[in-house]
Structure formats: C-alpha cells, structure tokens
C-alpha positions in Angstrom: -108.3 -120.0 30.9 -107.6 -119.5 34.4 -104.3 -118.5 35.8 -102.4 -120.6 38.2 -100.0 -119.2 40.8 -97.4 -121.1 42.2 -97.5 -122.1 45.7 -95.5 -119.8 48.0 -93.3 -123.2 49.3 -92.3 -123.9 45.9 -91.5 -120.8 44.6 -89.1 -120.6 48.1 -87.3 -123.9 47.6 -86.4 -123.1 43.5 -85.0 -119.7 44.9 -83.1 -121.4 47.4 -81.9 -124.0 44.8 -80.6 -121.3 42.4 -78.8 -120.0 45.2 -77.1 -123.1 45.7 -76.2 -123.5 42.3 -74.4 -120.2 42.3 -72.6 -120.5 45.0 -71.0 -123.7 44.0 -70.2 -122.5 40.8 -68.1 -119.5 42.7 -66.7 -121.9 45.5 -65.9 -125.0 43.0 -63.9 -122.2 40.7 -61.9 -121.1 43.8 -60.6 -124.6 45.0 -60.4 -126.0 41.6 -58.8 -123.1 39.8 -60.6 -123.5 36.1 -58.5 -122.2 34.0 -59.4 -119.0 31.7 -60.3 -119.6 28.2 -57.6 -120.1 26.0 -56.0 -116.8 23.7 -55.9 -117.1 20.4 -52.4 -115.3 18.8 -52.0 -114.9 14.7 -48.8 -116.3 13.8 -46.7 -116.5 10.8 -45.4 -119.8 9.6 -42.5 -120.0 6.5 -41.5 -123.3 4.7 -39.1 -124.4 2.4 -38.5 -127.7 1.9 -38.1 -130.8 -0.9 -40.9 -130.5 -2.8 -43.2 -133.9 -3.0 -47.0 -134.7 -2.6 -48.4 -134.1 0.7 -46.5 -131.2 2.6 -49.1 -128.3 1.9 -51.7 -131.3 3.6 -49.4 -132.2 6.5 -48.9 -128.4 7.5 -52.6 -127.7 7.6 -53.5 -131.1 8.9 -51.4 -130.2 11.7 -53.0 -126.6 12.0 -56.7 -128.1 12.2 -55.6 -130.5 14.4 -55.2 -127.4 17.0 -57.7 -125.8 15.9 -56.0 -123.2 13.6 -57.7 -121.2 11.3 -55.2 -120.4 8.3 -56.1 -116.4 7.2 -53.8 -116.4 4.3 -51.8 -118.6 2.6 -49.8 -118.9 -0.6 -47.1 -121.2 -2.2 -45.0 -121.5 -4.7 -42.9 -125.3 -6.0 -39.9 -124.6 -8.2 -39.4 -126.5 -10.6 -35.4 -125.7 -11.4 -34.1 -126.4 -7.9 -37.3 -128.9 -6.6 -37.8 -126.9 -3.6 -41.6 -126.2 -2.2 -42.2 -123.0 -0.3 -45.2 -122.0 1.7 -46.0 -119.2 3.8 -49.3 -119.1 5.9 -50.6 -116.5 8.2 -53.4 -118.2 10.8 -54.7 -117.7 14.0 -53.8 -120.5 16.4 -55.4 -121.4 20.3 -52.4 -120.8 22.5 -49.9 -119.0 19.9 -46.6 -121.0 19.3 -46.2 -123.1 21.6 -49.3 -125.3 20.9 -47.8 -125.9 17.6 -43.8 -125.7 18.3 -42.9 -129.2 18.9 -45.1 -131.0 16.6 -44.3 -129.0 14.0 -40.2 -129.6 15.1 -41.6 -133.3 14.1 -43.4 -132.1 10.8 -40.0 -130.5 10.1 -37.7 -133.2 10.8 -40.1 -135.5 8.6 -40.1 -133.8 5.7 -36.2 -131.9 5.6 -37.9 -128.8 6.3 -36.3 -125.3 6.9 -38.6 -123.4 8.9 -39.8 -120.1 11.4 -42.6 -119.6 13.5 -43.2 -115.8 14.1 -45.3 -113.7 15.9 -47.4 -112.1 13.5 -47.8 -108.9 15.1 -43.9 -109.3 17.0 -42.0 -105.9 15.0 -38.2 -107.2 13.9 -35.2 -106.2 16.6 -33.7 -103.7 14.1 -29.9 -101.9 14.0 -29.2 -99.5 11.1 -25.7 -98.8 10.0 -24.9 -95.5 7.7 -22.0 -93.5 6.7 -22.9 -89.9 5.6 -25.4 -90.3 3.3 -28.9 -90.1 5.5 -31.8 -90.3 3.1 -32.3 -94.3 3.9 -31.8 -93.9 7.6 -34.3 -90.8 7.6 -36.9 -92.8 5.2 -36.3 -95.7 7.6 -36.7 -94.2 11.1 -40.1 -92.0 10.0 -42.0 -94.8 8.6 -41.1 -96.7 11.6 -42.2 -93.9 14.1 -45.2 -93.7 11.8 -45.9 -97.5 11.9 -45.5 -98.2 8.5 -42.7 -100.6 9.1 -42.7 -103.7 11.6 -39.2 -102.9 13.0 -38.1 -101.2 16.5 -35.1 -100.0 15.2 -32.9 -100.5 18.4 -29.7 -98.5 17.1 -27.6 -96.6 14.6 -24.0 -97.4 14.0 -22.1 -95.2 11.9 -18.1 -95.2 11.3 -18.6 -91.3 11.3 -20.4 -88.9 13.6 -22.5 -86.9 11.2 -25.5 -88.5 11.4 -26.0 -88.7 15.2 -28.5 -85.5 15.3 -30.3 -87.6 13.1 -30.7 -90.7 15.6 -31.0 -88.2 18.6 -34.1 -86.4 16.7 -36.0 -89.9 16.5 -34.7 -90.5 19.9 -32.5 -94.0 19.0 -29.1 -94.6 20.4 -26.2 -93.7 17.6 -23.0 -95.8 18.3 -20.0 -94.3 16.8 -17.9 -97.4 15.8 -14.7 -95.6 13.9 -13.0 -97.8 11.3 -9.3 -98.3 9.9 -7.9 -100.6 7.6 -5.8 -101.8 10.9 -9.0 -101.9 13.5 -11.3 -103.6 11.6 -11.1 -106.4 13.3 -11.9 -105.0 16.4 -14.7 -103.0 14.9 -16.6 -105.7 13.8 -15.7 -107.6 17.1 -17.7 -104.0 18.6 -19.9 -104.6 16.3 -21.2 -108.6 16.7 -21.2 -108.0 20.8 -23.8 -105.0 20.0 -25.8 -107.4 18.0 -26.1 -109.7 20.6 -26.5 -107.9 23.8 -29.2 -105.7 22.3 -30.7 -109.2 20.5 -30.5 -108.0 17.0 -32.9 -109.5 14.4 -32.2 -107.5 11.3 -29.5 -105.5 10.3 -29.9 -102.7 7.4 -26.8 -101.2 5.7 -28.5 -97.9 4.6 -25.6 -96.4 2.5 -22.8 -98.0 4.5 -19.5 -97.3 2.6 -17.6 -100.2 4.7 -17.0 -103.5 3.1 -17.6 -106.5 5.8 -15.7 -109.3 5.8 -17.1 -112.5 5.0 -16.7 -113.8 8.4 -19.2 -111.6 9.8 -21.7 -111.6 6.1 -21.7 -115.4 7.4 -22.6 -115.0 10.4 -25.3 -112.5 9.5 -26.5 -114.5 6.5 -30.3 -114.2 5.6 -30.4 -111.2 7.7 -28.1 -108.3 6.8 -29.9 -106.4 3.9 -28.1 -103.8 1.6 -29.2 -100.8 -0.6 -27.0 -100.5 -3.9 -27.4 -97.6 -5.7 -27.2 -99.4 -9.1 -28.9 -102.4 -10.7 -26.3 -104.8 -10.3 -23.5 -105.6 -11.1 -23.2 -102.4 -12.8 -21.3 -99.3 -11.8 -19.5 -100.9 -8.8 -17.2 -98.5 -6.9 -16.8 -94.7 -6.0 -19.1 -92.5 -7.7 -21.5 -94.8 -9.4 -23.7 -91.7 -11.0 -20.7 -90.2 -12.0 -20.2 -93.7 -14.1 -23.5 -93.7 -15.3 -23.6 -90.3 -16.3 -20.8 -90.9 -18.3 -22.2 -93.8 -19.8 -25.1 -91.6 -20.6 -27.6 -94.2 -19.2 -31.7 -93.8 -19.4 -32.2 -95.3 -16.8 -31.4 -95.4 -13.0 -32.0 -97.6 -10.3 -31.5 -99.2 -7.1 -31.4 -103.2 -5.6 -31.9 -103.9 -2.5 -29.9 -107.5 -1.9 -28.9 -109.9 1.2 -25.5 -108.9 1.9 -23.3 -112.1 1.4 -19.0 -112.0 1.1 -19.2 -111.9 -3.0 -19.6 -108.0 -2.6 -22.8 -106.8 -4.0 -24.4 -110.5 -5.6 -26.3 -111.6 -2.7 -29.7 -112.7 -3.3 -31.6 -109.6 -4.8 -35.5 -108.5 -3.0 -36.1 -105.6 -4.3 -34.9 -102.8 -7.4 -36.6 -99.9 -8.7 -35.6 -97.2 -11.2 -36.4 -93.9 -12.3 -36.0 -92.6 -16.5 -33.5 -89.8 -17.2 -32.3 -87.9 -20.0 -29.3 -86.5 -21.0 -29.9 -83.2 -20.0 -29.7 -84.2 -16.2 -26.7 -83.3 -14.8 -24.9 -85.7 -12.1 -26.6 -83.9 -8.9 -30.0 -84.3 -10.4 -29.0 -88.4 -10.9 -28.0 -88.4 -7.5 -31.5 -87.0 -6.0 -33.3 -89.0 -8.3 -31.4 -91.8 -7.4 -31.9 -91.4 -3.7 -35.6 -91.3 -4.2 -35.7 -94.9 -5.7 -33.0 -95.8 -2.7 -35.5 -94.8 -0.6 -38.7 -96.6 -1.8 -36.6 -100.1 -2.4 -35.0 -100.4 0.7 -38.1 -99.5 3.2 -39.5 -102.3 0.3 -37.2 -104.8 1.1 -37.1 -104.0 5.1 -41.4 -104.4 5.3 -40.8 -107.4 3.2 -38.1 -109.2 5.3 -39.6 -107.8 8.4 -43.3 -109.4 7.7 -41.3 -112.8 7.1 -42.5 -112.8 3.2 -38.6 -113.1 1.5 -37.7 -117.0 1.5 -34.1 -117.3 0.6 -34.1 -120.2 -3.0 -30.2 -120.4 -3.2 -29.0 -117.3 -5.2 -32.6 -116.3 -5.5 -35.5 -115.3 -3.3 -38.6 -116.3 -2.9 -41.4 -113.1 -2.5 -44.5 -113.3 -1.2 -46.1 -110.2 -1.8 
C-alpha cells in the first residue's frame, strides 16, 4: 500500500488551528479567571448525640454528598445512658467549610454535640507544674520529637524551679506565685493567659494547686490531670508514703478531666507498675513517675487527636 502525504495547505491550516486553540485556552483563563482545582483537607469529625436509627446514615449521606471519602471510622451506642457516639476521620473537597453549615443543620436535627477538627491542626497547649518535672520533661521531648499533636505554647508554674527546663526546650515559663489570699488574682493571671495566647488544652503535669471550681468550669472537657494513684485512693500529701504503708502491690497512675469534685473527673487513662515489699518509698516514687509519665503523654495524644468523647462521668475512647 502506497503512502499518502498530506497536502502542504492542509497540514498549514491544522497548525494554524492548534494555535488558535491554544491561545484561547490561555486568553479565555486570563479574563475569566477559572478557578484552581479544589484541595482536598483530612478532617476529624466527633459525635455524640441521642442514639436512634439513622444518624451513622445521615452523617455519611452528608459526607458523599460533598464528595467525602471517610478513611476511618468507628462508633460506639450505649446502652445505659442512650447516647450514640461516632468518630470519623475523611478527606473532604474544600476542608471544613464545605461541610460546616450543613452539618450545623445535621446537628440541630438530631440534638447533636459536635467538633470539626483539622486533622493534621496540633492542639494550642499550656502546661502547668510545681516542682516535680518528669511530666513536663516527658511532655515537651515527645512534642519536639513529634510524637504528640500539641505546640505547647507555655509553662506556668507557682515556683521558679523548673524554668531551665522550659528555656532548654525554648517555651516561655510564666511564674504565676500563689497564696491562699491571691488566688483569685492568680487564676484571674491565669484565664487572660489562656485567652490571649488561644489556649486549647491545658495539662496539670504534677500541679500541687487546687483550682477552684469556677475556673474547672470554665475549662471543662479540656483541663487534663495526672494523679499519682488509682483513684480515689491515697488522696493527699505523700501518696507513696500512704501506700507504702499500706504495703500495696501495686502502683499506678490516672490520668482524669479535672472537674471541681477534686480528683473524680471523668478518667482516660491509668497504668500501674507491680512492687514488692522490699521497695523502699524512693524506689515507689521513681517507679511511680515512670507510669506518670506513659499515662499522661497517653491521655494528652488521645485528647489531642480528638479520640476522648466525654459520656457524663465516663469517657468515651477511641483508640
């Protein structure tokens, strides 16, 4: 078969239409501004709510409906208190605010109680310590080593001898002094701090202050406490002194939502650690701060990833 070649007039005039073409794609783009293709943001969604037929349908009705794409999600209905609670990580076209104010109808429909996070957004984070600096050191590596989601944007302490500690890990200390007759005004220091520096978390790691319930109320769902005890045991000063007395096997720690019953909030986390009765109280102590340690950063990485749902004097943990 014979090859045949394209006259040279033809082969001009479909070059000089392809030229066209392109250079009305270009011009058409610049006067009509086409927008860019639309980013896709993972986020992190939280429920709880009434529990009755047709919630877990609504919420990812409403996330195809977008064109979500759910990467993980899991859900739990309790049957004592009748509550439903769902958590769902998915990527969404346009992040949160393609979904915000449907999903403020979704809420409303259904008596929801809900947050729409960033999923990759770390948690506005202020530590607050005493003496004691085996939480605050735990915390502040794994943070610098991205372990935790949290930008820990201060350390408050009622004394000053932990600020070399902040100052190595380069985060401002505040020294906020305390008396039985400034308290008040402490915690007055205190809340402005919070909000001026837009405070999302606060962790009392080994804080020997009591708040008042004023302030637990304010901070409700979001002021987390290490006790170095399973509760309600050994309340008080000297709490392996207690249990060494008591000649105890075992030692722990609980990590709990600080409310103004001192020490029962809702619990998140506890670990412990088996000792004998050969241990002598400093060897309690150190073991005990190990387990402090481990539950708190626990507890912190939980809360932080928006996996704790608060289920009245319970939580909710999805793990």
């Amino acid at each position: 078969m014979g090859i045949i070649s394209q006259h040279p007039g033809l082969r001009w005039r479909r070059e000089l239409q392809r030229r066209l073409q392109i250079w009305a794609r270009i011009h058409l783009a610049a006067v009509f501004h086409y927008p860019d293709e639309v980013s896709t943001e993972k986020l992190t969604i939280t429920v709880s709510c009434p529990d009755k037929p047709g919630i877990t349908y609504a919420i990812t009705g409403l996330l195809a409906s977008v064109g979500g794409n759910i990467m993980e999600s899991q859900q739990f209905n309790d049957a004592e208190s009748g509550l439903f609670f769902v958590r769902i990580e998915a990527m969404v076209p346009g992040g949160r605010a393609t979904i915000e104010n449907a999903f403020a109808q979704l809420a409303e429909n259904h008596g929801m109680t809900y947050q729409i996070s960033e999923t990759a957004q770390t948690m506005r984070t202020l530590i607050m310590v005493s003496k004691e600096g085996h939480c605050l050191t735990d915390l502040l590596s794994k943070q610098l080593e991205g372990r935790l989601p949290i930008e820990v944007v201060g350390v408050v302490s009622n004394h000053e001898v932990l600020r070399p500690v902040a100052e190595f890990y380069n985060v401002d200390f505040i020294h906020i002094p305390i008396t039985k007759d400034t308290k008040p005004q402490a915690e007055a220091q205190l809340l402005q701090i919070i909000a001026e520096r837009n405070v999302e978390l606060v962790v009392l790691a080994r804080y020997m202050q009591i708040l008042s319930a004023e302030f637990c109320e304010k901070m409700a769902g979001n002021l987390i406490n290490i006790h170095h005890s399973f509760l309600p045991s050994f309340k008080g000063a000297r709490p392996y002194a207690q249990a060494h007395q008591r000649g105890v096997k075992l030692i722990g720690a609980t990590a709990h939502y600080v409310t103004s019953d001192l020490d029962e909030g809702p619990i998140i986390e506890q670990g412990v650690v088996r000792v004998s009765h050969d241990d002598s109280v400093a060897e309690l102590m150190a073991l005990g701060a190990d387990v402090e340690r481990q539950v708190l950063s626990q507890a912190v990485r939980w809360h932080s990833q928006h996996r704790v749902l608060l289920n009245g004097a319970r939580t909710v943990i999805f793990q």
